[in-house]
KEKE-3310 file (N, C-alpha, C; in steps of 0.2 Angstrom, whole numbers, plus 5000, padded with zeros to 4 digits):
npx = (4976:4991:4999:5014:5015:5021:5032:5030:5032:5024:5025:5021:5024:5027:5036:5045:5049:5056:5056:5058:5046:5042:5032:5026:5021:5008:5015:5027:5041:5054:5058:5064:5076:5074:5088:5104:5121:5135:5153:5164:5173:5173:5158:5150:5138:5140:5131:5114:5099:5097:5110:5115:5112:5117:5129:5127:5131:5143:5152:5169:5178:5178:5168:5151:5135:5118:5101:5089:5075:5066:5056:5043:5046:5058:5074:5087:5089:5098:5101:5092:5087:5099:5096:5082:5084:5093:5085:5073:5084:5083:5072:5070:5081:5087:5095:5091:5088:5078:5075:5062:5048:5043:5029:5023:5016:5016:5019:5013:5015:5000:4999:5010:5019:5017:5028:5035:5030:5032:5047:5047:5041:5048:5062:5058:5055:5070:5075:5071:5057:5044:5031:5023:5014:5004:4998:4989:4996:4988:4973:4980:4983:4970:4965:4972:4971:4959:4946:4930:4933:4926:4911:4897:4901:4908:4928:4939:4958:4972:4989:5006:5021:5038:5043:5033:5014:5001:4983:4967:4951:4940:4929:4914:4927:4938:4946:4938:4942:4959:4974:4990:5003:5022:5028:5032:5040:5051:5054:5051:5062:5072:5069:5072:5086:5088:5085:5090:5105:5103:5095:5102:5117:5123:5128:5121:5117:5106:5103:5103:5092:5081:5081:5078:5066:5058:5058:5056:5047:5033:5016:5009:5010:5002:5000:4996:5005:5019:5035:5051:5066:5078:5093:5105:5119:5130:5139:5146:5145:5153:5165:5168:5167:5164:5147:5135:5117:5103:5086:5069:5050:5042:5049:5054:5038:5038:5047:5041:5030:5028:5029:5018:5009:5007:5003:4989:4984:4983:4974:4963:4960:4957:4945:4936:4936:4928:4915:4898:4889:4898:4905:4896:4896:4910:4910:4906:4912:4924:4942:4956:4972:4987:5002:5024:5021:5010:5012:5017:5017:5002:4998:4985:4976:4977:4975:4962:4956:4959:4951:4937:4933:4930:4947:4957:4970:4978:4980:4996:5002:5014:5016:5004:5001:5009:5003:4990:4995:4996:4985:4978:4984:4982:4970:4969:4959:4949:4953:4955:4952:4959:4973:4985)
npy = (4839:4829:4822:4825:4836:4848:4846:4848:4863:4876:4885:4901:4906:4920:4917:4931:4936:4951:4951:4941:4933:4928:4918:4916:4908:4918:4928:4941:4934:4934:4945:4947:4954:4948:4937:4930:4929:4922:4913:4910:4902:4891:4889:4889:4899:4914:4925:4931:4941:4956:4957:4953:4960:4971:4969:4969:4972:4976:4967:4957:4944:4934:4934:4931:4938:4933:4933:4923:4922:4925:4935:4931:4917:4903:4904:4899:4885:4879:4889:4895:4887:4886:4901:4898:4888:4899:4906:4899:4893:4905:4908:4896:4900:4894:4878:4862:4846:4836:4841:4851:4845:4853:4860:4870:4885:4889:4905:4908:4914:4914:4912:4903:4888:4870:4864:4875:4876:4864:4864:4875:4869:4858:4864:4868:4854:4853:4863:4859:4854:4844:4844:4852:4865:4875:4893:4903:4919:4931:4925:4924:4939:4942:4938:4941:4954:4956:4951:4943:4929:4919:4922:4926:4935:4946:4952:4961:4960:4968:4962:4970:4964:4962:4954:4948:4954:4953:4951:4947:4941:4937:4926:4916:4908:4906:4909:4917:4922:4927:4935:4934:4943:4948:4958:4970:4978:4975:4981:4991:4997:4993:5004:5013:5015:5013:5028:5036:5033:5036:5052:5059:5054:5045:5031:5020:5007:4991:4993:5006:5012:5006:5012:5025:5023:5022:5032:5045:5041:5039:5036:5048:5065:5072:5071:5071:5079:5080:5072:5078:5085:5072:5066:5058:5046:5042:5035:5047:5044:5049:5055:5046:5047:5048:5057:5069:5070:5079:5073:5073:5069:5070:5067:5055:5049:5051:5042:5029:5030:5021:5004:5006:5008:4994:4987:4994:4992:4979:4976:4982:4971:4961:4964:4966:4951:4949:4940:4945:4947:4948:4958:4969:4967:4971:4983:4990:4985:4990:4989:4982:4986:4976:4971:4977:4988:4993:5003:5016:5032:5040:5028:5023:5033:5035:5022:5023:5033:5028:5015:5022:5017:5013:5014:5003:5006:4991:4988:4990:4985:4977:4967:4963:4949:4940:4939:4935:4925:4918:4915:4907:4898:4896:4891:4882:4869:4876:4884:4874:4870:4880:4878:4871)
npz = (5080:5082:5093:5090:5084:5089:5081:5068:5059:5052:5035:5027:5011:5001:4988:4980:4965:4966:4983:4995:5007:5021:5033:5048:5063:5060:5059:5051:5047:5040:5029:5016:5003:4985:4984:4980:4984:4980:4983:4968:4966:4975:4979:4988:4999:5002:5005:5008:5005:5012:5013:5003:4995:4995:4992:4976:4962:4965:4965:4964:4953:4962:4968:4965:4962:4963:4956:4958:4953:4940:4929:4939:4940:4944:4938:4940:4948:4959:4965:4970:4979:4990:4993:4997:5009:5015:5021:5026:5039:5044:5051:5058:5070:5079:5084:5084:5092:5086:5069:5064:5054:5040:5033:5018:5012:4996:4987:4971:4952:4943:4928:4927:4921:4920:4921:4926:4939:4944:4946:4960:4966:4969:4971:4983:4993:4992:5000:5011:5016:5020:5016:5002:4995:4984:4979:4970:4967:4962:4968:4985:4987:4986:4997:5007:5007:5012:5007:5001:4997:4992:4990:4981:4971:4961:4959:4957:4954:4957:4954:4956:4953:4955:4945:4938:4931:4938:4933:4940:4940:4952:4960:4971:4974:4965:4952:4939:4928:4920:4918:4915:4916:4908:4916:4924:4941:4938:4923:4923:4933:4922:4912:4918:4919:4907:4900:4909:4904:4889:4890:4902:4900:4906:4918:4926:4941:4945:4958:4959:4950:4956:4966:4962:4956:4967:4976:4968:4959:4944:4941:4933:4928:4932:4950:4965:4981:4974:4976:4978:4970:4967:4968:4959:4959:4947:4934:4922:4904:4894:4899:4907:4922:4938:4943:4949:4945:4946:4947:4942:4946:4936:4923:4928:4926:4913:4909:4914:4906:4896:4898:4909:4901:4895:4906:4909:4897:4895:4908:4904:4893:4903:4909:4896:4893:4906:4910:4911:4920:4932:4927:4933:4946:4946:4943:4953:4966:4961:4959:4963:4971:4973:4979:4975:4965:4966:4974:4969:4963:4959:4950:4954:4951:4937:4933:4937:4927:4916:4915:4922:4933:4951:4962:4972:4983:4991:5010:5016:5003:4998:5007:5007:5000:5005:5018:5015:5011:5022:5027:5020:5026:5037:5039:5032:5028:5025:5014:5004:4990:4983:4986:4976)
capx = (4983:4994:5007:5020:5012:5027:5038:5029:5032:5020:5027:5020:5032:5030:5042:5045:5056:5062:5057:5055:5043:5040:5026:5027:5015:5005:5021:5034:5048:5057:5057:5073:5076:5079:5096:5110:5128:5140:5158:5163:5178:5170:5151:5148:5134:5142:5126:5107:5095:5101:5118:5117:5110:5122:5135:5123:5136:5152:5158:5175:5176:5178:5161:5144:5128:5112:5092:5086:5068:5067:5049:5041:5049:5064:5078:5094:5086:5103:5103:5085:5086:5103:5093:5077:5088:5095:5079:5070:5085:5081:5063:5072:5089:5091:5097:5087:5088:5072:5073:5056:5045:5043:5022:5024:5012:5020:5013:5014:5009:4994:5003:5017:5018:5018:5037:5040:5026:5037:5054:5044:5042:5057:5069:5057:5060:5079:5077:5068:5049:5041:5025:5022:5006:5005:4993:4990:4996:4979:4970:4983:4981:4963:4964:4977:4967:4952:4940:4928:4933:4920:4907:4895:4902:4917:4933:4945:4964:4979:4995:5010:5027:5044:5044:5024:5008:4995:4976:4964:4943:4940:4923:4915:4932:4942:4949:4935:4950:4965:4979:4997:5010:5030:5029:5033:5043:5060:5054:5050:5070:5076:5068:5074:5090:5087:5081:5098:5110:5101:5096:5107:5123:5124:5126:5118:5114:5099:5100:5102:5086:5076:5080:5075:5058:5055:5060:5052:5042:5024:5016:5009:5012:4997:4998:4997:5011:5025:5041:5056:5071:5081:5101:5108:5125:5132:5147:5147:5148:5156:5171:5172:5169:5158:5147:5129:5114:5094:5078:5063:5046:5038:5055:5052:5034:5037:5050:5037:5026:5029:5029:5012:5002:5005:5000:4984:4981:4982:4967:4955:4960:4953:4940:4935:4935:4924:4906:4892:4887:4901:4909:4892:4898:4917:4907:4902:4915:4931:4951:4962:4979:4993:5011:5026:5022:5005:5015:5021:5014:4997:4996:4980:4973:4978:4970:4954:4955:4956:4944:4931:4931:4934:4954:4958:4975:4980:4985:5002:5000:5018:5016:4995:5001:5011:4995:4985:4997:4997:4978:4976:4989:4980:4961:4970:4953:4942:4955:4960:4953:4963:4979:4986)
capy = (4840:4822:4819:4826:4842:4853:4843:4851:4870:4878:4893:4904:4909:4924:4919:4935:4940:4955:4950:4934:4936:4922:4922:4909:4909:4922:4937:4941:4930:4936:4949:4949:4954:4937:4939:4925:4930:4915:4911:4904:4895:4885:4886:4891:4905:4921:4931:4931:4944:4961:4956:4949:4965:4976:4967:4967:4978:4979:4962:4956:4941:4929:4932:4931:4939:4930:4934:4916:4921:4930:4933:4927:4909:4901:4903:4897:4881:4877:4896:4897:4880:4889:4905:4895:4885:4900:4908:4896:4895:4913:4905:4893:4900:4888:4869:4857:4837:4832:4849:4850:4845:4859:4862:4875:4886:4897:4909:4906:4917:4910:4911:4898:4882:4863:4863:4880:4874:4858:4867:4877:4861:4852:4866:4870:4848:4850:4866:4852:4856:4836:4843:4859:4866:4881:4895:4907:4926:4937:4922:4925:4945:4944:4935:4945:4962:4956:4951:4937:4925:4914:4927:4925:4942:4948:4956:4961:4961:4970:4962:4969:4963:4962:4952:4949:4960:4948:4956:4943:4942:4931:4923:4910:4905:4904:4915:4915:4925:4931:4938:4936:4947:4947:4966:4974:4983:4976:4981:4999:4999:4995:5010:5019:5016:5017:5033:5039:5032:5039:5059:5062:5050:5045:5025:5017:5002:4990:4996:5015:5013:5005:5019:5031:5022:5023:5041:5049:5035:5040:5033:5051:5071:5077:5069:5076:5079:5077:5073:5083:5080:5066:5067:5052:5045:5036:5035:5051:5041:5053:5056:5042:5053:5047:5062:5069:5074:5078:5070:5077:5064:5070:5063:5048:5047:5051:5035:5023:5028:5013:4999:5006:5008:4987:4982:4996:4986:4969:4977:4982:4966:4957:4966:4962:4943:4944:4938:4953:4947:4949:4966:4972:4969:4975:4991:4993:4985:4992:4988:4983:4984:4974:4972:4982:4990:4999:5009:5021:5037:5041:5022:5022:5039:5031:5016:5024:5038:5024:5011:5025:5012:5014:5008:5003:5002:4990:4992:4986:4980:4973:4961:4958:4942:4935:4940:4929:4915:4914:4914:4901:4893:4895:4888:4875:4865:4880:4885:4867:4867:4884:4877:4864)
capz = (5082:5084:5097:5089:5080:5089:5076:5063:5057:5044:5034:5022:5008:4995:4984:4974:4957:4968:4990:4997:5013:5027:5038:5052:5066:5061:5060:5046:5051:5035:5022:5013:4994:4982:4978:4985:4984:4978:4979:4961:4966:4980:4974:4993:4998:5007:5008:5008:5007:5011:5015:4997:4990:4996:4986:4970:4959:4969:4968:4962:4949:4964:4970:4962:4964:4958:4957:4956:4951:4936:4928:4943:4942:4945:4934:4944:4951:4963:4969:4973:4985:4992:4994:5001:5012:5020:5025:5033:5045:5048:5055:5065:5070:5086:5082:5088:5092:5080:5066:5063:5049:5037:5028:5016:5007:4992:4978:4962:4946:4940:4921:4926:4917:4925:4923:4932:4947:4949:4951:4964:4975:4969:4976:4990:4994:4994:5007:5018:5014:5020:5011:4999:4993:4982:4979:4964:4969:4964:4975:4989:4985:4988:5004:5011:5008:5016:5001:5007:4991:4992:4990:4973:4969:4957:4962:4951:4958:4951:4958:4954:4957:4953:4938:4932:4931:4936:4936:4940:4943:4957:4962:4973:4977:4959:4946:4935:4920:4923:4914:4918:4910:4912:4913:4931:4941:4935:4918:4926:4931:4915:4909:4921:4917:4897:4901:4910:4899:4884:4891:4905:4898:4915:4919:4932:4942:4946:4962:4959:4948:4960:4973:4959:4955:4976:4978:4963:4951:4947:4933:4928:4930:4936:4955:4975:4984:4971:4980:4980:4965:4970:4967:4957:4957:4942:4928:4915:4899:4890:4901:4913:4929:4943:4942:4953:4944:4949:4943:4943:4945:4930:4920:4927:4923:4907:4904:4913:4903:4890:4902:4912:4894:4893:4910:4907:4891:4900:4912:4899:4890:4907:4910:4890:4894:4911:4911:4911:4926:4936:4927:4935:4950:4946:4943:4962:4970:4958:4956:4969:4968:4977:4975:4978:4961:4969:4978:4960:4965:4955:4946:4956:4947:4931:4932:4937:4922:4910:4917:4925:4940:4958:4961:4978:4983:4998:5017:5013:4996:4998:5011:5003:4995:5010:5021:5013:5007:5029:5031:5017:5027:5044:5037:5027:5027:5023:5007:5002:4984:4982:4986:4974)
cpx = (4986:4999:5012:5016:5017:5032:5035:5028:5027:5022:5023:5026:5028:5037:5044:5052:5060:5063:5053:5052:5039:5037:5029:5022:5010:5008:5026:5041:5054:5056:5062:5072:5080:5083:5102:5118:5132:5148:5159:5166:5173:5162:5146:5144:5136:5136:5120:5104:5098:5106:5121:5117:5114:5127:5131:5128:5143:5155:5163:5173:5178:5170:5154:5139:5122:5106:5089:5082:5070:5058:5044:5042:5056:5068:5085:5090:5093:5104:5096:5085:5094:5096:5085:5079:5090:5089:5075:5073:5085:5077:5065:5079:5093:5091:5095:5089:5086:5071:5066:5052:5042:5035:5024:5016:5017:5017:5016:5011:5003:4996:5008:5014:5019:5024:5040:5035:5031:5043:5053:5043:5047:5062:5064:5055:5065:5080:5074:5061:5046:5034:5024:5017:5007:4998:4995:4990:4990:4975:4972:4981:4975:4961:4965:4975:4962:4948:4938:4929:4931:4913:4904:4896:4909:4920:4939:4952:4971:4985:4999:5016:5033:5043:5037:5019:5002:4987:4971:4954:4942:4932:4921:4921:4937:4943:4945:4938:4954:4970:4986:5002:5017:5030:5026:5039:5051:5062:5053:5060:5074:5075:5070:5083:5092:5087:5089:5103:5105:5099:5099:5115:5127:5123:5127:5117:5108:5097:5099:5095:5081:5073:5075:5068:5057:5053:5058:5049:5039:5024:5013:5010:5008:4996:5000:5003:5017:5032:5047:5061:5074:5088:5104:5115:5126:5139:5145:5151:5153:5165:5173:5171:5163:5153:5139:5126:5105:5091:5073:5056:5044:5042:5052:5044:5034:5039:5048:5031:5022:5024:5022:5006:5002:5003:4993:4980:4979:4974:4963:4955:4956:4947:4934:4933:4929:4917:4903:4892:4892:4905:4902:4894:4905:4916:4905:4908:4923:4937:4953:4969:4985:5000:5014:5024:5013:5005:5017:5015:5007:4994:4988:4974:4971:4975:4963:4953:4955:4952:4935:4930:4934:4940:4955:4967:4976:4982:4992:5003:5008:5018:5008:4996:5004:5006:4993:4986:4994:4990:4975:4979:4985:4974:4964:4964:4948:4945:4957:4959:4956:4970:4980:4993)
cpy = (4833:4825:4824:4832:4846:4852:4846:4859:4870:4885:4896:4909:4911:4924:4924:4934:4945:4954:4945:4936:4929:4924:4913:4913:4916:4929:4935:4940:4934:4941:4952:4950:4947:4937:4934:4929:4923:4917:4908:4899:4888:4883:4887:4899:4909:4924:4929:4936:4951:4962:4955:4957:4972:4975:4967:4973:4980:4975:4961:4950:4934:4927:4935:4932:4937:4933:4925:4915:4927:4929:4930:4922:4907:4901:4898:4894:4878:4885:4898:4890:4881:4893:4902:4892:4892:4907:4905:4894:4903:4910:4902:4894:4895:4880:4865:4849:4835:4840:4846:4848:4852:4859:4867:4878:4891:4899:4907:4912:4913:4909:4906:4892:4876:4863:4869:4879:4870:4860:4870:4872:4860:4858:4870:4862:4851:4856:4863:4853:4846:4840:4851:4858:4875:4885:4899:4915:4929:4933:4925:4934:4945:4944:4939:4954:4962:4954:4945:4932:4921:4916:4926:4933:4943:4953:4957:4966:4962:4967:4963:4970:4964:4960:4950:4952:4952:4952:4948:4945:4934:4932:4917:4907:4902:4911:4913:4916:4928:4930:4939:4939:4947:4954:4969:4978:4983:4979:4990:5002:4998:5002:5016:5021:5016:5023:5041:5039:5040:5049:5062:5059:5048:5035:5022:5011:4999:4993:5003:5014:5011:5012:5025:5030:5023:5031:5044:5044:5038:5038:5040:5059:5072:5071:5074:5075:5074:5077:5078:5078:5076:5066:5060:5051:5038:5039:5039:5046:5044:5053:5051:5042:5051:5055:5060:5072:5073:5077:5071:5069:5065:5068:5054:5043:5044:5042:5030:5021:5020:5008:5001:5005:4999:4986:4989:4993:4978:4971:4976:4975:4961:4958:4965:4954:4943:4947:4943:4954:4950:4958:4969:4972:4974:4981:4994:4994:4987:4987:4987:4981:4983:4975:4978:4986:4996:5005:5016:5024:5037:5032:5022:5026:5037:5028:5018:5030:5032:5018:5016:5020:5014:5008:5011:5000:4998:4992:4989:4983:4976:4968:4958:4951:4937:4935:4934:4923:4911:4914:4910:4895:4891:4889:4883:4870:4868:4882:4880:4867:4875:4881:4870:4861)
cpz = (5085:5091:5094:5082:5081:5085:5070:5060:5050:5044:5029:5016:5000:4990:4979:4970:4962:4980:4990:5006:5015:5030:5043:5059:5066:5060:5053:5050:5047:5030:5019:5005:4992:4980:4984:4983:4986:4978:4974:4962:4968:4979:4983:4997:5004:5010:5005:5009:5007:5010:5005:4991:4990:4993:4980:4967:4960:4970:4962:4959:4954:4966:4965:4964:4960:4960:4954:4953:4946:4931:4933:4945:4942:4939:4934:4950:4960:4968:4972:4980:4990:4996:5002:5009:5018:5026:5029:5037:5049:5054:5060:5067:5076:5084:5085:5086:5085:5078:5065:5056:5046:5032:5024:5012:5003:4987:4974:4958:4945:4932:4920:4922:4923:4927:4927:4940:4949:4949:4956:4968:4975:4972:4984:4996:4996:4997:5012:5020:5015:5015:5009:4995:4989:4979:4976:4971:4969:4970:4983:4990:4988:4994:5010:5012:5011:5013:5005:4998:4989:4991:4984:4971:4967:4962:4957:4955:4954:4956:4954:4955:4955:4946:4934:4936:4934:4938:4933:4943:4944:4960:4965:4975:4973:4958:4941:4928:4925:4916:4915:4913:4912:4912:4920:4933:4939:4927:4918:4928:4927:4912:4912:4919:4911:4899:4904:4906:4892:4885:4894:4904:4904:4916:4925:4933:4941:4953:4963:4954:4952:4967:4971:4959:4964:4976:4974:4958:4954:4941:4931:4932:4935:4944:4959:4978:4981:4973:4976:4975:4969:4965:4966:4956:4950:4939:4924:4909:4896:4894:4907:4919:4932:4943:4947:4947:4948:4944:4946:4945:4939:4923:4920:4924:4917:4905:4907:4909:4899:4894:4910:4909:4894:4898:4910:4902:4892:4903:4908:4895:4895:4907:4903:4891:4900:4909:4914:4917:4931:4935:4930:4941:4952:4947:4950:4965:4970:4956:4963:4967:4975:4973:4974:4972:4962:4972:4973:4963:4959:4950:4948:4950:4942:4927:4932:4929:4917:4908:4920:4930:4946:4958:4968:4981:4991:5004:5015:5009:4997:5001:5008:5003:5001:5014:5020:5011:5017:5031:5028:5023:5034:5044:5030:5025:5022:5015:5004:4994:4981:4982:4981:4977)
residu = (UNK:UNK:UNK:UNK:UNK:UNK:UNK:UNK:UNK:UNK:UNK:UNK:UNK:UNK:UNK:UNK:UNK:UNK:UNK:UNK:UNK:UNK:UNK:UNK:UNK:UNK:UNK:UNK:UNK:UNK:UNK:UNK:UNK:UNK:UNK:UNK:UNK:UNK:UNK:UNK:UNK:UNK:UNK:UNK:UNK:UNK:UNK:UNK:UNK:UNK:UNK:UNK:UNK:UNK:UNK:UNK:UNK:UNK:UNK:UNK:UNK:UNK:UNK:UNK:UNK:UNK:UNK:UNK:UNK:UNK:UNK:UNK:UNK:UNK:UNK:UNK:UNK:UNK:UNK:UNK:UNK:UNK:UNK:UNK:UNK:UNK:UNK:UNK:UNK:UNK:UNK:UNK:UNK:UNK:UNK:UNK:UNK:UNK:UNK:UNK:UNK:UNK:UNK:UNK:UNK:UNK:UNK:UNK:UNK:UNK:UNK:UNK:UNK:UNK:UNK:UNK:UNK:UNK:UNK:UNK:UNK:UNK:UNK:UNK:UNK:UNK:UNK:UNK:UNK:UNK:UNK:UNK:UNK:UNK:UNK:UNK:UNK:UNK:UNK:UNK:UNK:UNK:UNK:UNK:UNK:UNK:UNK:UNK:UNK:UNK:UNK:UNK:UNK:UNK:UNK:UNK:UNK:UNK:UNK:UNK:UNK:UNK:UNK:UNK:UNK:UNK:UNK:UNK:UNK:UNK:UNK:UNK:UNK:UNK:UNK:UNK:UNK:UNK:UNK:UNK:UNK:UNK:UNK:UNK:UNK:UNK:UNK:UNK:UNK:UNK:UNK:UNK:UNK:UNK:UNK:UNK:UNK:UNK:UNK:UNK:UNK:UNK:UNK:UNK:UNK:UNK:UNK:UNK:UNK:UNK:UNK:UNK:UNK:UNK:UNK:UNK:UNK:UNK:UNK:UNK:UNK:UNK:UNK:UNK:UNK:UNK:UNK:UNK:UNK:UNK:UNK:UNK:UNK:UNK:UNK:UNK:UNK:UNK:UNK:UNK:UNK:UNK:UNK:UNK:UNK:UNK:UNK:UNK:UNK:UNK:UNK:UNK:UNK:UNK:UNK:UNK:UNK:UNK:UNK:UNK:UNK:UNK:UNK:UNK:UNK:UNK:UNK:UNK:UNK:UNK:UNK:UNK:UNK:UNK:UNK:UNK:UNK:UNK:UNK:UNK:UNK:UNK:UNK:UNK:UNK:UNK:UNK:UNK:UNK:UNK:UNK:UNK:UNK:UNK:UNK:UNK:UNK:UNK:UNK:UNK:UNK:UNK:UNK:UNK:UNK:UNK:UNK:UNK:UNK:UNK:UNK:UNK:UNK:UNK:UNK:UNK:UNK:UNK:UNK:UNK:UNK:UNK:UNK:UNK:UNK:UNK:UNK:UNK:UNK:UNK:UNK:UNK:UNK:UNK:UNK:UNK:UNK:UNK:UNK:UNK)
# end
């Protein structure tokens, strides 16, 4: 610790496709959805976060709502360095003399490329990051559940997020395979609103299907304690007319199905690639599954009916990933050749 360490802030940053989640001394500073809200004329950001999300659908053609991250990575590099920008004043809302220097640790898929890791620094630079380090999500997952990652023992981790699947078998303190796919739960709300359109003629939001997957998604019929219909508002294609109808869970299963058979297929495709040895252990120690996408009633069931393996899901799979990005971030020494 120098002289002048109080000048230095360390945060942890889950960057996700659909919630961005800051950790700072140890507590969630932050946990807002990734979405900025733009003036077009002026190019000036109105809303962040909730604020932003609440206009996601209801704005007028002066203001824009963006999702900066799409598939996991940055898509809209000016809007994600806005976005970044106005979360870490979340962190520090009081204005000081000497702002302080900013360390960053942030997730990352494990499937990105070198060009989408260096927009991941470069707009977490021009939010005022003096130094940034980044760490693969399942790693981060595993940390953050508790697994000892350093362990001569396999662990196989389902993270699944807004915009990629990623299922990873981790040992010794790497990803010995891994498998990332762009197929999660934004791809679970299109379906849901295919799904609309096409049996009840009914047109929806992204936020009205996200509500739905909350409030009745499950990936399959046979689950415990299946919620109660849930009452949708949309547009009657047919006639125009704001109209109400109900959805059952077992509806919804049905039209996730799709999009649950490809990240199922991805598993067994992992489990396929790892070394004897260690599926010997997966065989004891099972499946864990993070990200907000663990939460889908029965996935667990699922997974175990078509791997025969114990599937464990996290204490708060959603926040998992920022967990462990903040406890790489703590033992910076002890996880250094994790983070690049």
């Amino acid at each position: 610790m120098g002289l002048f360490s109080f000048l230095t802030k360390e945060i942890a940053i889950d960057l996700g496709t659909a919630n961005t989640i800051i950790i700072y001394n140890d507590k969630v500073v932050v946990d807002e959805p990734s979405i900025v809200a733009i003036e077009r004329t002026t190019g000036r950001v109105i809303a962040v976060g909730k604020k932003a999300m609440m206009m996601h659908g209801k704005t007028h053609e002066n203001i824009k709502t963006i999702r900066p991250l799409r598939d996991g990575v940055i898509a809209d590099f000016q809007s994600a360095e806005h976005m970044l920008k106005e979360f870490i004043k979340m962190v520090t809302p009081r204005k000081t003399l000497f702002p302080p220097a900013l360390k960053m640790v942030i997730c990352i898929p494990s499937g990105i490329t070198e060009v989408e890791e260096r927009a991941v620094k470069d707009s977490a630079e021009q939010a005022g990051a003096k130094e940034v380090r980044l760490i693969h999500e399942p790693m981060a997952a595993a940390i953050g559940i508790g697994i000892d990652v350093m362990e001569p023992s396999g662990n196989m981790i389902i993270d699944i997020g807004g915009g990629t699947s990623e299922i990873a078998v981790i040992a010794l303190g790497g990803i010995v395979n891994n498998k990332s796919i762009r197929i999660a739960g934004d791809d679970m709300n299109y379906d849901i609103e295919e799904y609309m359109r096409k049996q009840h003629n009914i047109n929806i939001g992204e936020r009205t299907s996200e509500r739905i997957k909350i409030e009745v998604g499950a990936a399959m019929v046979d689950i415990d304690n299946p919620p109660a219909d849930y009452a949708v508002h949309g547009r009657d294609m047919l006639t125009g007319i704001p109209k109400e109808i109900y959805v059952n869970y077992a509806e919804i299963a049905h039209c996730l199905d799709k999009t649950i058979s490809k990240i199922e297929a991805a598993v067994l495709n992992a489990l396929e690639m790892t070394p004897p040895e260690l599926a010997a252990d997966i065989y004891q120690t099972g499946i864990y599954l993070a990200g907000g996408g663990a939460l889908l009633r029965g996935l667990d069931k699922r997974l175990h009916n078509k791997t025969k393996l114990p599937v464990h899901v996290a204490d708060d799979p959603l926040r998992a990933v920022a967990r462990g990005t903040g406890i790489a971030l703590k033992n910076f020494d002890k996880f250094t050749f994790l983070i690049k």
